[in-house]
C-alpha positions in Angstrom: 0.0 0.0 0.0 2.7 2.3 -0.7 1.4 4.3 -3.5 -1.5 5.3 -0.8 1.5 7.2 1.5 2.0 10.1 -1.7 0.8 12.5 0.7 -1.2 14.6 -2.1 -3.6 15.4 0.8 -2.8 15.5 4.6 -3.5 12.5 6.8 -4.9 11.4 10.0 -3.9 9.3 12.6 -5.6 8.0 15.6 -5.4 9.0 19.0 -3.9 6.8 22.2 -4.6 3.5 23.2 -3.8 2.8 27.2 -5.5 5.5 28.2 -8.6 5.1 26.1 -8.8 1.7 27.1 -8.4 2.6 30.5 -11.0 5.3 30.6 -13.2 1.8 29.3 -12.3 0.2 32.3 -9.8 -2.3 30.9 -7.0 -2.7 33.6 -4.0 -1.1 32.6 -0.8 -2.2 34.6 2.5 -0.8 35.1 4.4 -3.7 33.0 2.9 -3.9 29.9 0.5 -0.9 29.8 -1.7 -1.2 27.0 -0.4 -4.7 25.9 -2.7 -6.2 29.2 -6.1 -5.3 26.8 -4.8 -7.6 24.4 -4.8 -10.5 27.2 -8.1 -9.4 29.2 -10.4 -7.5 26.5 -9.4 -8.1 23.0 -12.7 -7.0 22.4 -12.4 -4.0 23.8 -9.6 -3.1 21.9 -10.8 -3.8 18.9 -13.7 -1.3 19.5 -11.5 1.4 20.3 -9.7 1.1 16.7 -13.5 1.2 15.1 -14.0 4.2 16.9 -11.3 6.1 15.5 -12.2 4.8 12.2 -15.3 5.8 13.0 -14.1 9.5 13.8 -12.5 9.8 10.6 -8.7 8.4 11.2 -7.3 8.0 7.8 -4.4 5.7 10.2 -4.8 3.4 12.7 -1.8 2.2 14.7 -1.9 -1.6 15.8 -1.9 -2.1 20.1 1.8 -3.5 20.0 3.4 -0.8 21.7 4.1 -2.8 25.3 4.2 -5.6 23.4 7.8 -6.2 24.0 10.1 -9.3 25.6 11.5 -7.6 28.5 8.3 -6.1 29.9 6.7 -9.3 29.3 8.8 -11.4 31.0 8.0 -9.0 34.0 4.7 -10.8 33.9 5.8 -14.0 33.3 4.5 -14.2 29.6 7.4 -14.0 27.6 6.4 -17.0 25.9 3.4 -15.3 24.0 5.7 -12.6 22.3 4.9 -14.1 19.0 1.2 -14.3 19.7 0.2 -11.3 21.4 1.9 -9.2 18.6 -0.1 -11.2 15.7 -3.4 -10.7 17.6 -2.5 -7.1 17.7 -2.5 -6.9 14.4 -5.4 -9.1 13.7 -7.3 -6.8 16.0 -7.0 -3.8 13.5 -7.7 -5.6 10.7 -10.9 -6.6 11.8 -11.8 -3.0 13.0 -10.6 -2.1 10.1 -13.1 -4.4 8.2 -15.9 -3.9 10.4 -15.3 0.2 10.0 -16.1 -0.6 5.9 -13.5 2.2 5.2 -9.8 1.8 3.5 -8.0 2.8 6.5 -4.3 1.9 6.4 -3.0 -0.1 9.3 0.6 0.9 11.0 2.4 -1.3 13.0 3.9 0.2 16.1 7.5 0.1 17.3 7.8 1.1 20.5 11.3 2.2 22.9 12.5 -1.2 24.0 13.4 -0.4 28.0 11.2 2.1 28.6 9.4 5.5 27.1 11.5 8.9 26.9 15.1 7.4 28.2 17.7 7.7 25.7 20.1 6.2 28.9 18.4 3.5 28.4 18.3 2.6 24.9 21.3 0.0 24.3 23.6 -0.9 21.8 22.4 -1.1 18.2 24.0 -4.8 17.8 21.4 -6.0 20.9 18.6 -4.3 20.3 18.3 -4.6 16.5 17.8 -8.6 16.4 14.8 -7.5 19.4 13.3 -4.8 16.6 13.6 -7.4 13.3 11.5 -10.0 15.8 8.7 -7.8 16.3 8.7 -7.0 12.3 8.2 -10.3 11.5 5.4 -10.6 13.9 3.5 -7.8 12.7 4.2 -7.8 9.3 1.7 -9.6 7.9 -1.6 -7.7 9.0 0.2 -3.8 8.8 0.6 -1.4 5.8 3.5 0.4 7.0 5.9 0.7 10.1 5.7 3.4 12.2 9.1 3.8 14.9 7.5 5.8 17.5 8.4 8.2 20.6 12.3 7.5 19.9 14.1 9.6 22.2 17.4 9.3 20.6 19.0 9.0 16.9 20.2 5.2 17.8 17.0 4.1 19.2 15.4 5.5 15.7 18.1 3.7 13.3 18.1 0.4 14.8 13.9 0.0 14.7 14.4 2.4 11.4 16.4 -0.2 9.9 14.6 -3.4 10.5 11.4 -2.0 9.5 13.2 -1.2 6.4 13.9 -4.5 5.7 10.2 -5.9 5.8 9.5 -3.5 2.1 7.0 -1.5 3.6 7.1 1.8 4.1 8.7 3.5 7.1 7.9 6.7 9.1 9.9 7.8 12.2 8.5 9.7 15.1 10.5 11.4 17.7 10.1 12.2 21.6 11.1 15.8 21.7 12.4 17.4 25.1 9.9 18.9 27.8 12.0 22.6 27.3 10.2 23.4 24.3 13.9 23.4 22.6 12.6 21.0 19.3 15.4 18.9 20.5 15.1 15.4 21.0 15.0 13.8 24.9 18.6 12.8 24.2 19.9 16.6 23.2 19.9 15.9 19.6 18.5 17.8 17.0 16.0 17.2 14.6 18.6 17.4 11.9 21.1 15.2 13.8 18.5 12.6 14.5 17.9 12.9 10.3 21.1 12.2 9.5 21.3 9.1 11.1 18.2 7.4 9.2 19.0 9.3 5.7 20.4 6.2 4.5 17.1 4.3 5.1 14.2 5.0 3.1 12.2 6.6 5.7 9.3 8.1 4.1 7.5 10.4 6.7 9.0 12.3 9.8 7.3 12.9 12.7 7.0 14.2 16.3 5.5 12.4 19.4 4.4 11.5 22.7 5.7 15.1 24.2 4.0 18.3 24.5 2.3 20.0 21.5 4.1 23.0 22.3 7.4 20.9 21.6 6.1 19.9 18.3 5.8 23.3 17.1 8.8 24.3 18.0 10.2 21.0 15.8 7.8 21.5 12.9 9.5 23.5 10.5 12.8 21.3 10.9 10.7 18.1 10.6 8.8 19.5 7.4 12.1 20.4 6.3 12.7 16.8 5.9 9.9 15.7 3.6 6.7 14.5 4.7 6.1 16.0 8.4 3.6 15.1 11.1 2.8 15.2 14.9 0.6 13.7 17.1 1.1 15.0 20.8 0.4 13.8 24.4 -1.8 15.3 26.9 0.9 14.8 29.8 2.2 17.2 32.1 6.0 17.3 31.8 7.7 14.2 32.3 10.6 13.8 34.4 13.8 12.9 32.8 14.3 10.1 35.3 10.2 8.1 34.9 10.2 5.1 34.5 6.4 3.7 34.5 6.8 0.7 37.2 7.8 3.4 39.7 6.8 6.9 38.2 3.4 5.8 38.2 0.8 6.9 35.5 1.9 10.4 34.3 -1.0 12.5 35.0 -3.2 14.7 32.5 -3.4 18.3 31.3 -6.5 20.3 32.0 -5.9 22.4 29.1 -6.6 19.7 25.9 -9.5 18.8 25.3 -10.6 18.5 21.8 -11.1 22.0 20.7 -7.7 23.3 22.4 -5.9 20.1 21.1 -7.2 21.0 17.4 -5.7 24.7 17.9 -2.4 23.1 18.2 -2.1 21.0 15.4 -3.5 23.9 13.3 -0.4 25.5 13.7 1.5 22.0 13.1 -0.2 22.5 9.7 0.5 25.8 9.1 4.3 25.2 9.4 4.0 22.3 7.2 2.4 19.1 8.6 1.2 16.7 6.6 -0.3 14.3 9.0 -1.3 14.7 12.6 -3.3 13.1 15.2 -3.1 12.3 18.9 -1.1 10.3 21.6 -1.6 9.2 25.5 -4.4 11.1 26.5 -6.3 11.9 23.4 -9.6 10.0 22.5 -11.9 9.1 19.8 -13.3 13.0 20.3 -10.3 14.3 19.9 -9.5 12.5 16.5 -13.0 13.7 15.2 -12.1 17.1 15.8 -9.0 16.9 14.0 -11.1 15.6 11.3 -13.4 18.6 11.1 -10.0 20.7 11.2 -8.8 19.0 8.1 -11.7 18.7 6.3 -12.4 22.8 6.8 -8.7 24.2 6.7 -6.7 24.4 3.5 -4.5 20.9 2.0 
C-alpha cells in the first residue's frame, strides 16, 4: 500500500490506546500498559480502533506498543511474544473491516526499555535482532511501520532499519524534550536525528508522545525533511528520570481537550504538517475534531 503514502492530501492518525482503554475500564498495569487489553479484552480493543475509524482516522496504529520481551517477562508471559503481537495486528484488521472504510493499518514500534530514556536505549547490535522480531510478527496484517516516541537517533536507526527491511514503508516519530527546545529527549536535533536514518528509506517524519508545544517548536525542521507530522500527548512534563513501574501513571493536562488540542495542530499545519493526530491522553473525540479541522482548513 505504498502508493497510498504520496501524501497529495494530509493525513490522520488515531489517538492513544492505554488511556482510552483505561477510561473503558480495561486494567492497565504498570508492566505492559496497553499490551494487558490484548490479554483481558481483545474485544475492547478492537472497538477502540473502530472508533477512531469511525471518527475519521485515515491511520490506525496496531496495540503492539508494550508488546515487547523484557516487559513481558516482568509478567511472566514472555512466551506469547509471537502471539500477542499477531493478535494485535489481527485486531486492527478486523476493526478495520468492520469500519467498511480503506483505513491503512501501522504497526507500532515502540522504545524497548522504557518510554522517553535515551540512557536506556542499548547498543544497536542487541537491540536490533529485538526490533527485526517484532517486524516479523507484525508484518503480515500492517501497511507500514511506524518507529515511534524514539528519544534518541540510535533508538530511531536500529527500529528504522529493520522495519526497512520488511519493504513497507517507514515513518519515524520522535520524543522531543519537555524545554520546548525541538530537541530530542537525548539533546539531539531534529537534523542530527535525520542524519542518522538518511540512509534508510524513511518516508515520513514525525514528532511524538511530548507536548504540543514541543512539536511546534520541531515543525519547520521536521517538514524540512519531507513529509512531516505530529501527534502530541496530553501529559504534564515528564521527568527525565520516569520510568512507569515506579513513576506511576503520568497525569493529565487540563488544558486539551478536543477544541484546544485541534488549535495546536493547526499551527502544526500551518508550518508544514502533513499528517497529525493524537497520543496518550487523546480520545476518539479528539481524532474527530481533527477531522473537522482538516476537512475545513486548506490541503
Amino acid at each position: 500500500m505504498a502508493e497510498r503514502f504520496d501524501f497529495d492530501r494530509p493525513l490522520l492518525l488515531d489517538g492513544g490506546m492505554g488511556r482510552e482503554l483505561r477510561r473503558r475500564g480495561v486494567p492497565i498495569l504498570d508492566t505492559i500498559w496497553s499490551a494487558n487489553g490484548l490479554i483481558v479484552a481483545p474485544d475492547v480493543v478492537r472497538e477502540v480502533h473502530l472508533d477512531y475509524i469511525r471518527a475519521g482516522a485515515d491511520v490506525i496504529t496496531v496495540n503492539s506498543y508494550g508488546v515487547i520481551r523484557d516487559d513481558l517477562a516482568k509478567e511472566g508471559i514472555e512466551d506469547r511474544f509471537g502471539e500477542l503481537n499477531r493478535l494485535a495486528g489481527k485486531l486492527a484488521q478486523e476493526a478495520r473491516e468492520e469500519g467498511g472504510r480503506a483505513v491503512a493499518i501501522a504497526g507500532s514500534l515502540p522504545p524497548l526499555r522504557g518510554s522517553y530514556r535515551p540512557d536506556l536505549v542499548g547498543p544497536y547490535e542487541e537491540i536490533l535482532p529485538r526490533y527485526r522480531e517484532q517486524v516479523e510478527h507484525l508484518a503480515g496484517s500492517v501497511d507500514l511501520f511506524i518507529c515511534e516516541t524514539m528519544s534518541s537517533a540510535a533508538e530511531a536507526l536500529a527500529a528504522a532499519t529493520a522495519a526497512a527491511e520488511s519493504g513497507k514503508p517507514v515513518w519515524v516519530s520522535w520524543t522531543l524534550h519537555e524545554d520546548c527546545s525541538g530537541r530530542l529527549r537525548s539533546g539531539e536535533t531534529v537534523a542530527e536525528a535525520a542524519a542518522a536514518i538518511a540512509h534508510l528509506p524513511v518516508s515520513a517524519f514525525l514528532a511524538n508522545c511530548c507536548a504540543p508545544e514541543s512539536i511546534a517548536v520541531a515543525m519547520p525542521a521536521l517538514a524540512g525533511l519531507g513529509a512531516a507530522g505530529g501527534y502530541a500527548n496530553a501529559f504534564r512534563p515528564v521527568p527525565t528520570d520516569w520510568e512507569l513501574e515506579t513513576g506511576g501513571l503520568l497525569p493529565l493536562r487540563d488544558d486539551l481537550d478536543p477544541e484546544a488540542y485541534a488549535r495546536h495542530a493547526a499551527g502544526w499545519r500551518a508550518d508544514g504538517a502533513r499528517i497529525i493526530g493524537g497520543c496518550c491522553g487523546t480520545g476518539p473525540a479528539h481524532i474527530a475534531r481533527l477531522r473537522r479541522l482538516m476537512d475545513d482548513g486548506p490541503s
